[in-house]
N, C-alpha and C positions, 0 to 999 in steps of 0.2 A: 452304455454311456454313463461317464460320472459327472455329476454336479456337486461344482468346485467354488464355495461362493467366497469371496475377499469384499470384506467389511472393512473401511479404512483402504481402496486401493485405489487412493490418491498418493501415496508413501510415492516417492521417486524411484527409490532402488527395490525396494521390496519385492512389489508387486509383479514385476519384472522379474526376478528371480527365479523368484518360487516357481512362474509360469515358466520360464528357458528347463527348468529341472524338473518340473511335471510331466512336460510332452515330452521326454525322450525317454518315459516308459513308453512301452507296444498296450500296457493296459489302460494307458491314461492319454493316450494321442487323439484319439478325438472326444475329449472332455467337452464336456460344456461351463467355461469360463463365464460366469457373473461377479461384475463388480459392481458395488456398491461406494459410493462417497456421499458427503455431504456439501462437496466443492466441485460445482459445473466443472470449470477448465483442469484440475488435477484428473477429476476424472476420463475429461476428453480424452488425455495427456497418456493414462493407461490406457485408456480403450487402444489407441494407436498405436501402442507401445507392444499390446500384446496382438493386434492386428499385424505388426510386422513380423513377430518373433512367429507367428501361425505362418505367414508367407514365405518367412526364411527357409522354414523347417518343412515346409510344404506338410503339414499335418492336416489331419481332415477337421479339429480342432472348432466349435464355433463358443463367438468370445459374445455376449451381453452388457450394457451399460445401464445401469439406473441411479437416480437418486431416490429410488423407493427403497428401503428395506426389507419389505414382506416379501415383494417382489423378486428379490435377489436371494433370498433365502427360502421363500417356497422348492419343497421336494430336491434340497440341499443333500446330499451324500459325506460333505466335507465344508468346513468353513471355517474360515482363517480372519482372525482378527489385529490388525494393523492399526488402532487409530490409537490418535490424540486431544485427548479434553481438553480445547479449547486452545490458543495460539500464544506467542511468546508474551501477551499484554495481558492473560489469565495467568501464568503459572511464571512467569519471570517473578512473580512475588513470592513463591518458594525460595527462592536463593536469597533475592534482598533483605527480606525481612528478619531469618535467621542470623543473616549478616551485618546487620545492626546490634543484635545481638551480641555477636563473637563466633558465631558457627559459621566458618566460612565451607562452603560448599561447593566442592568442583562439579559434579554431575545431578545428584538429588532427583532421580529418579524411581531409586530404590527403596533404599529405608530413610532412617534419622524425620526428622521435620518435615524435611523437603519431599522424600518420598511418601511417608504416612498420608501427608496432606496430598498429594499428586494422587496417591491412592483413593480418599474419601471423595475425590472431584469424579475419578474416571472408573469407578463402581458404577454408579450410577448409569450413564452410557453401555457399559460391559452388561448389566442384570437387564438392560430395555433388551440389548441382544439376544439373549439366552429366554428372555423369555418369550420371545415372538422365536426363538428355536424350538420350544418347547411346542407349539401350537403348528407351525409350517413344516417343522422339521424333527421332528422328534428323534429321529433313528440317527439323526447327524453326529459327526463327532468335530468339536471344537479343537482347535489347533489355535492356544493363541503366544501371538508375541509381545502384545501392549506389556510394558511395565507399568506399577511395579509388580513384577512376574505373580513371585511368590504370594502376595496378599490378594493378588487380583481373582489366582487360580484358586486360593485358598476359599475365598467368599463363596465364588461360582461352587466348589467342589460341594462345600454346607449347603448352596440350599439349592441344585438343581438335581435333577436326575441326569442332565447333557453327560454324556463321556466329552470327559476338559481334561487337555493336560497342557502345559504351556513347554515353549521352545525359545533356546536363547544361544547364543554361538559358542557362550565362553568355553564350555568344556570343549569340544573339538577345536577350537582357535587357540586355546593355549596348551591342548598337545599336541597341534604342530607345532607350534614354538618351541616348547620345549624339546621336540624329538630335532628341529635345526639346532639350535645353542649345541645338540652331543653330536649331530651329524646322521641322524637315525632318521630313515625314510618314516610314508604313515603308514604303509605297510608292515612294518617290522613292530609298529607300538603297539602295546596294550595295557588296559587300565582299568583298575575300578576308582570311581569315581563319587562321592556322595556328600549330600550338607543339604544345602535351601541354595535358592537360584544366586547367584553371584557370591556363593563363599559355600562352595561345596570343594571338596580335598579330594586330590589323588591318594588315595590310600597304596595303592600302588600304582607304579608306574615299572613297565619293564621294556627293554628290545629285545628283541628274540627270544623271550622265556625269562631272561636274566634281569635283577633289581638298575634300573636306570640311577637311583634317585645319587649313589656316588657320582656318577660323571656330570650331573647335574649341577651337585655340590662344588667339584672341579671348577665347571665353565663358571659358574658365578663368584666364585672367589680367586679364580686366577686371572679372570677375564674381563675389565673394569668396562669395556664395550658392552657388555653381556650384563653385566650387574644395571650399569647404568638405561639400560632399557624395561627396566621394571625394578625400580629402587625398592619401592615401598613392599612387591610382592616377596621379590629377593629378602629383602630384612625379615619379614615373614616366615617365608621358607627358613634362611638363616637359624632362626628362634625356637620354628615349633617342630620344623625337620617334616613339613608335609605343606606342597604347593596349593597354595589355593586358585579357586577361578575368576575370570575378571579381573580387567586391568589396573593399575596402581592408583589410574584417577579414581575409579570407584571404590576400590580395599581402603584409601588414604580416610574415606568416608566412615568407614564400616567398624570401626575402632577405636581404643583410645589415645594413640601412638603418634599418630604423625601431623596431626593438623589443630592439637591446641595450641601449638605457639608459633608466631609468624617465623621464626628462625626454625623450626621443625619445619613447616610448611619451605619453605627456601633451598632447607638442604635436602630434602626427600622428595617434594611433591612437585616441585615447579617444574625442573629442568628434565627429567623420565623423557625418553625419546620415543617410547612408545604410544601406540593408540593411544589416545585422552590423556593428554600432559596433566599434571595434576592441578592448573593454575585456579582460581578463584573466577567460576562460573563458566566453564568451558563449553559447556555442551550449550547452556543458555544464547553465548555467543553466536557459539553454531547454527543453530536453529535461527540466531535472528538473519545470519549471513543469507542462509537457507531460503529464507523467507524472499529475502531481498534480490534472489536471482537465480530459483529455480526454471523461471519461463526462460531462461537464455540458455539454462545447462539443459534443457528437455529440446530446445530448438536444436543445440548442439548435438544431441544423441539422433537426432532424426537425421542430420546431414548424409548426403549422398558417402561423402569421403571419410564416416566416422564408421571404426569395424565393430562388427554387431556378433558376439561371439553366442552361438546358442548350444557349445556345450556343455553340461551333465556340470554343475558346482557341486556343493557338497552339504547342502541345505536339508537338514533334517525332513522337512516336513513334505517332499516327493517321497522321500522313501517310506514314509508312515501311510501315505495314502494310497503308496504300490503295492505295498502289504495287507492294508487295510479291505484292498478289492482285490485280492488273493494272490498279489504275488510273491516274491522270497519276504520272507521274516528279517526283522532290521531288529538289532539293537540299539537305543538313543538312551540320552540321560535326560528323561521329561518330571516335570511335575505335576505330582501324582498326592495323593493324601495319604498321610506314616502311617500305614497299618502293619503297626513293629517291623516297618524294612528298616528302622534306623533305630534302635529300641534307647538310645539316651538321650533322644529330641522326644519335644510334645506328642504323642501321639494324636491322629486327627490332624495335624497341622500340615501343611505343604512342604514336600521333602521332595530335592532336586537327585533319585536316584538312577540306577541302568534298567531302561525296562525293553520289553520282551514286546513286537506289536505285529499280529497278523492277523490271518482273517476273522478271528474269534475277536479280535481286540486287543487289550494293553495288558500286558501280564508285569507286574511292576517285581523285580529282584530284591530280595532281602538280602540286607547288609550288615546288619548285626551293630555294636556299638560303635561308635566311631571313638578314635583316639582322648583321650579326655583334654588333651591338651587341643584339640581342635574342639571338642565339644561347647566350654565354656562360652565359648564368644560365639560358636552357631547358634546355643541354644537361650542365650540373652537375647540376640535376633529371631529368632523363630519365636520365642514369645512375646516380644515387643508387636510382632506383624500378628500375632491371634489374638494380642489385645485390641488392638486395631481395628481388625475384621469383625468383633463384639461390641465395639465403639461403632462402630459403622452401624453395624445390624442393628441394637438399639435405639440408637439415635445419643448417646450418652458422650459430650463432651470432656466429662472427667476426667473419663477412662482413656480419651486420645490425649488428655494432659499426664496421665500418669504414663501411659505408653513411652510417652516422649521422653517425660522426666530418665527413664533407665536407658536413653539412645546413650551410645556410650561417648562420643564424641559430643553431645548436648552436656551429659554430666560430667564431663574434662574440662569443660569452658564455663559453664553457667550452674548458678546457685538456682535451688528450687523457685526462688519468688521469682526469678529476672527467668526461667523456664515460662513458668505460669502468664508472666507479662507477655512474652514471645509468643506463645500458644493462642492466648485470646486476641492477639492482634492478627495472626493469622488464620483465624475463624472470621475475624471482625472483616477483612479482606476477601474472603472464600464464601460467604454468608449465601450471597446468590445462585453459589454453584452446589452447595450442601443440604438439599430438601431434606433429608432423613432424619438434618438436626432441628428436628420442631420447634424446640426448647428457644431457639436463636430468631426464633419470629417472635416471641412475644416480646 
């Protein structure tokens, strides 16, 4: 029997997920399910949630509820972490405050201000994890999805001994996309894939053996349907002739191109038809919408007349733990720490490349350099995120004002001093949630 513990399995969809794609391994059908939350009724919410999907599937499956952590994670085999630091009245002040400024920001879960600072909130939370893993669970392996990915996995990788490597959609989500736009099933794709979580590049892409990235090129310049459902990543590709991952709200973020001026913003980021329109605070939105009527969309899934579909998605992290307790070997694009798989990024830093995972564990793929025309701008973000991660670890506010100062869409809009003003305002706001920064108590 495996123990399967979900930290954060209050999420609505998540939790749910991962569980329908778990139990339809034969090695993983009668798991022992432990969830953990820190919200009575979210929890309830999954308990029942995966109580039905055990009864749909008829699996021998048994599922646990706590709001104790040690509890949930004692003699853990596997454990997935899902949460969120704190609710839309904590971190809605990541958006606003930058945007006082001029950094207007659609998603800011990532990097720039919005994600750094999201980051130095939910370390904290993430290291209480890992280290009551170290003491219940030692042998366990972390799987997590909390953004922001790369700084979070980055922290965890330095100072724990836990096997972490974090899981995100974008690479399989936008090679199906991309293999629809040419008409190429997923079977027929293959790719190597590599960068940091949300601006990693297909360095290839092919169907059946052969270079896709022509027809590619086709669809999005003959095809304004096709272009106009990822303006921002299209312009991209366009430019540097290699697709990057995640969608155009996040990329619009990640650079210096399309979101310092409201008429860039307009003609590139607003209107994008795809996932996360690129408008000004979208996800923020989301999350409050969320907030505001989750108990109705959870009564709805429970309805007698609503279909409960519990086959097999395509959610990395069954297959890692099919593998992981000896079944076929998966390959995924996890983050893992550069030990020269990407030799023109930080070495030691968090690198989203293809790895290798079975019963021995994670065998991470070396990839060699990446294109230099992709490099400059991953490797501007991979070091802004290990400054970060050293600013954290410290306690050193500086270092998170210097981090910041080189975000590139911070340094498109804002002068160092009107940087520096932004930064301590958003310390000055965050103060109760940043214990590490001693300095900010005196």
């Amino acid at each position: 029997m495996t123990k399967i513990t979900f930290i954060g399995a209050g999420s609505l969809g998540f939790t749910r997920e991962l569980v329908r794609d778990i139990l339809t391994f034969p090695l993983l059908e009668n798991a022992e399910l432990a969830l953990m939350d820190i919200d009575p009724e979210r929890l309830d919410f999954s308990r029942r949630s995966v109580e039905k999907i055990i009864a749909l599937g008829q699996y021998p499956a048994t599922v646990t509820a706590t709001l104790n952590r040690v509890e949930a994670l004692r003699n853990a085999d596997v454990v997935l972490t899902t949460i969120l630091a704190g609710d839309t009245d904590v971190w809605r002040h990541d958006i606003e405050i930058p945007k006082k400024y001029g950094v207007d920001t659609n998603v800011g879960d990532t990097r720039g201000p919005s994600g750094i600072f999201r980051f130095l909130r939910t370390i904290n939370p993430m290291m209480e994890i890992v280290r009551d893993m170290e003491r219940y669970c030692p042998k366990a392996v972390l799987l997590n999805y909390t953004n922001p990915m790369a700084m979070l996995c980055g922290a965890i990788q330095r100072e724990s001994f836990i096997a972490t490597t974090g899981l995100c959609h974008s690479v399989q989500g936008t090679a199906h996309m991309l293999g629809e736009w040419i008409g190429a099933g997923v079977d027929e794709i293959t790719y190597t894939c590599a960068g940091i979580n949300h601006q990693a590049w297909y360095l290839d892409f092919k169907v059946n053996g052969a270079d896709a990235y022509p027809q590619i090129y086709r669809a999005i310049t003959e095809n304004d349907e096709i272009y106009n459902i990822e303006p921002v990543r299209n312009e991209m590709f366009l430019a540097i002739g290699k697709y990057v991952t995640e969608s155009s709200g996040h990329n619009s973020e990640y650079n210096w191109w399309f979101r310092k001026r409201p008429d860039l913003i307009e003609k590139y980021c607003t209107h994008g038809t795809g996932w996360n329109p690129g408008e000004y605070a979208y996800i923020l939105k989301e999350y409050q919408r969320s907030e505001a009527t989750w108990k109705d969309k959870a009564k709805k899934w429970f309805a007698t007349e609503t279909p409960i579909n519990i086959q097999r998605g395509s959610e990395y992290a069954a297959y890692i733990i099919n593998a992981l307790r000896g079944g076929d070997s998966f390959t995924f694009n996890g983050n893992v720490p550069n030990t020269q798989l990407i030799t023109n990024l930080p070495q030691g830093a968090c690198v989203e490349v293809p790895v290798l995972v079975d019963k021995a564990g994670f065998h991470p793929i070396h990839v060699g350099a990446l294109p230099p025309e992709c490099a400059i701008l991953t490797g501007v973000s991979s070091q802004i995120e290990e400054m970060a991660i050293t600013a954290s670890q410290f306690g050193d506010p500086t270092m998170v004002y210097r981090a910041i100062c080189h975000d590139p869409l911070t340094a498109a809009v804002l002068s160092l001093k009107e940087t520096r003003q932004m930064v301590d305002e958003m310390f000055a706001q965050n103060q109760p949630h940043l214990p590490q920064f001693k300095i900010l108590k005196a």
